[in-house]
C-alpha positions as a Markdown table, in Angstrom:
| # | Residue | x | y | z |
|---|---|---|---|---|
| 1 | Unk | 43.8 | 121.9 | -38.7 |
| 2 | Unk | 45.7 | 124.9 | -36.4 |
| 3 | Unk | 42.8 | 126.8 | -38.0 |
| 4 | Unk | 39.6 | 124.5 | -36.7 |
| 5 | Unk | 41.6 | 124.4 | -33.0 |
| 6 | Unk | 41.9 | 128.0 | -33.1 |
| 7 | Unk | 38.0 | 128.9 | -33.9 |
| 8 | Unk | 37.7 | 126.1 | -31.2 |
| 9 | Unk | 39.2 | 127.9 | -28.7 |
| 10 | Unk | 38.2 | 131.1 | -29.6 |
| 11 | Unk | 34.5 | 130.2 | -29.3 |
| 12 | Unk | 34.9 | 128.5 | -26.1 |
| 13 | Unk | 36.8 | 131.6 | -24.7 |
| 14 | Unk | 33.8 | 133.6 | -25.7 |
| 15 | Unk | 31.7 | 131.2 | -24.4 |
| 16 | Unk | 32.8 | 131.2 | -20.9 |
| 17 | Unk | 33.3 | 134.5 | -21.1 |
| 18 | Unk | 29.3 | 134.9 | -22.0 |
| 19 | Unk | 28.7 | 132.5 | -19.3 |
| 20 | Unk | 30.9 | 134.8 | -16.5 |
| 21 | Unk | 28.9 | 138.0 | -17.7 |
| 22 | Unk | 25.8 | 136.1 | -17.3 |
| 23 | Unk | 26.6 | 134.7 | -14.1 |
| 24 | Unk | 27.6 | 138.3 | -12.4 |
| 25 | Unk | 23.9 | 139.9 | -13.6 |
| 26 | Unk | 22.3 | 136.5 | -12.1 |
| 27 | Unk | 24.6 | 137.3 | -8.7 |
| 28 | Unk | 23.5 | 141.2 | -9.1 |
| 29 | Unk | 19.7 | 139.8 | -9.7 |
| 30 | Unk | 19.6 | 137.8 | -6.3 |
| 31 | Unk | 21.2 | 140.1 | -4.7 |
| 32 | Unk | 18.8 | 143.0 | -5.4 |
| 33 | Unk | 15.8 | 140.5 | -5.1 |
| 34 | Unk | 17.2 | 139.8 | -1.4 |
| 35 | Unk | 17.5 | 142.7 | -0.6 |
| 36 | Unk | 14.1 | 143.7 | -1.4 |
| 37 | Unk | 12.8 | 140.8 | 0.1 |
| 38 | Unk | 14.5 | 142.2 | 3.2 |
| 39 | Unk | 12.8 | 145.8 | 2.9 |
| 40 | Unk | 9.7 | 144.1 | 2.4 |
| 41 | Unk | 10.0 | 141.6 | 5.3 |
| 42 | Unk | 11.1 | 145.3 | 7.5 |
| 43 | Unk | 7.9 | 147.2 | 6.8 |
| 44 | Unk | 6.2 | 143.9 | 7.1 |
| 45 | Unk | 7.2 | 143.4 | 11.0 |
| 46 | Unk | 6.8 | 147.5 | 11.6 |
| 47 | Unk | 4.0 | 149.0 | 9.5 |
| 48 | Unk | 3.6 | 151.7 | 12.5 |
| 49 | Unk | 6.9 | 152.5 | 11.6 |
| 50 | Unk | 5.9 | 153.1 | 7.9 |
| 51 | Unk | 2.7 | 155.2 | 8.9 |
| 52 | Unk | 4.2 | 157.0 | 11.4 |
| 53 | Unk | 6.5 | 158.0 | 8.4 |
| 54 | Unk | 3.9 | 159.0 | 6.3 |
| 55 | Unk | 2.2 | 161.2 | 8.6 |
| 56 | Unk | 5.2 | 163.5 | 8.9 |
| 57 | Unk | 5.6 | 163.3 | 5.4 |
| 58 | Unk | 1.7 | 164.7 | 5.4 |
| 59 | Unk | 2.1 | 166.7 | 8.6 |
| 60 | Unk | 5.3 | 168.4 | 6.6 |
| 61 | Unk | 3.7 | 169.4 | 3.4 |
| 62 | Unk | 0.3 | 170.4 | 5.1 |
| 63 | Unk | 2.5 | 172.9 | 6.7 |
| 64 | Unk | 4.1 | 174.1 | 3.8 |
| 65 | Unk | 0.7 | 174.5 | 1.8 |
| 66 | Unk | -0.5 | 177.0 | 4.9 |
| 67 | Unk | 2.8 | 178.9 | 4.8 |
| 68 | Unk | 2.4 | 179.0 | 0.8 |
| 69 | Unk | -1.4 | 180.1 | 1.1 |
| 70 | Unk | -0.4 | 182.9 | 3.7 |
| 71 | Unk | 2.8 | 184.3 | 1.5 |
| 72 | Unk | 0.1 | 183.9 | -1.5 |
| 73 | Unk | -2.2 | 186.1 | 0.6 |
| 74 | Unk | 0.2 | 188.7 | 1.4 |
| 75 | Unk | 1.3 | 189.0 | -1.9 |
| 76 | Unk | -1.8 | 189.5 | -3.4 |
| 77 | Unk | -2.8 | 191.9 | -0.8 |
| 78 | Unk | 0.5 | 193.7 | -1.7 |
| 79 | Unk | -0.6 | 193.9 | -5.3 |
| 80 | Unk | -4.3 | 194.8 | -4.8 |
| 81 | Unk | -3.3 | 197.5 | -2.3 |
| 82 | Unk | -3.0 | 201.1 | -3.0 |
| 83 | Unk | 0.2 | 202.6 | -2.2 |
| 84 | Unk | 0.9 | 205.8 | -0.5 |
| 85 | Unk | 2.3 | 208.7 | -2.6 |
| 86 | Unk | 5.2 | 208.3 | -0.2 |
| 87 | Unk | 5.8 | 205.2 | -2.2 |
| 88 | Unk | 5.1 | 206.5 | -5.5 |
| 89 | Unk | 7.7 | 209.3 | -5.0 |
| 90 | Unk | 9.9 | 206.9 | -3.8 |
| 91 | Unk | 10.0 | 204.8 | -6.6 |
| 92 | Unk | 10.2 | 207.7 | -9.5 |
| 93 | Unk | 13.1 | 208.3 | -7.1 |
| 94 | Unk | 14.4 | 204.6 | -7.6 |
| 95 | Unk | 13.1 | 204.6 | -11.6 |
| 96 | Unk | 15.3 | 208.1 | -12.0 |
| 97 | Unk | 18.5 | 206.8 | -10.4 |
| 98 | Unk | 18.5 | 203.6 | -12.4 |
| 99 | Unk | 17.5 | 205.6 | -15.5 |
| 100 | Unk | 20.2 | 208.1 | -14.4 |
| 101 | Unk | 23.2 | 205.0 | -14.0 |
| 102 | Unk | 22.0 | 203.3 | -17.6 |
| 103 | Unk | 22.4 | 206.6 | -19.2 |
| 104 | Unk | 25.9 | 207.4 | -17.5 |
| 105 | Unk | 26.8 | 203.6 | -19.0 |
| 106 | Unk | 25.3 | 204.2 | -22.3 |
| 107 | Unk | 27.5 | 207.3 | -23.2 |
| 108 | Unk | 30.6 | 205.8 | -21.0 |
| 109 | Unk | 30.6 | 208.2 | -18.4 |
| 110 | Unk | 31.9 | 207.3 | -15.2 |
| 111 | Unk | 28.8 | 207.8 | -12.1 |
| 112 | Unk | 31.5 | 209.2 | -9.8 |
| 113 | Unk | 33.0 | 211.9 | -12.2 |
| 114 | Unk | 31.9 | 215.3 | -11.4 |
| 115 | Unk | 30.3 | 215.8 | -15.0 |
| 116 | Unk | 28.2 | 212.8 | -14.2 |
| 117 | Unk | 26.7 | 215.0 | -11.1 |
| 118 | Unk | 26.1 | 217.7 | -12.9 |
């Protein structure tokens, strides 16, 4: 008998708590569907609003594709540009220091010693 009363109790405790879970996503459910109801009721009343919106949006990245075609120009014309033997000298120099560092690293030397100069 204690038996029966305590599955008894135990299935109406999970019962209402089932029913208190459900309850709180219904609540979370209306209260999401109110609120887009609201937003939808907002642009409704002030669609200039919502285009004006829009148009920067449009005014913004058509600004940013001319500023990306002109860096993409510049680039390219960087690339496809022959450089000076200034610059060529200039970067053997560069190519010769780095080379000159990764070998003073390789055999452990320190850059600043005097042998390192040498």
């Amino acid at each position: 008998m204690k038996a029966i009363l305590l599955i008894v109790l135990l299935h109406s405790a999970i019962a209402q708590q089932s029913d208190e879970v459900a309850d709180r996503r219904e609540y979370r459910l209306v209260a999401g569907l109110q609120q887009l109801l609201q937003a939808v009721q907002l642009i409704a009343q002030h669609p200039t609003a919502m285009g004006e919106q829009l148009s920067a949006m449009a005014d913004r990245i058509s600004a940013m594709e001319g500023r990306m075609t002109e860096q993409i120009a510049n680039i390219t014309e960087r690339m496809t540009s022959p450089i000076s033997t200034q610059e060529q000298h200039q970067s053997c120099d560069l190519a010769s220091a780095q080379f000159h560092l990764h070998l003073l690293t390789y055999l452990n030397l320190d850059p600043s010693s005097d042998f390192a100069s040498e």
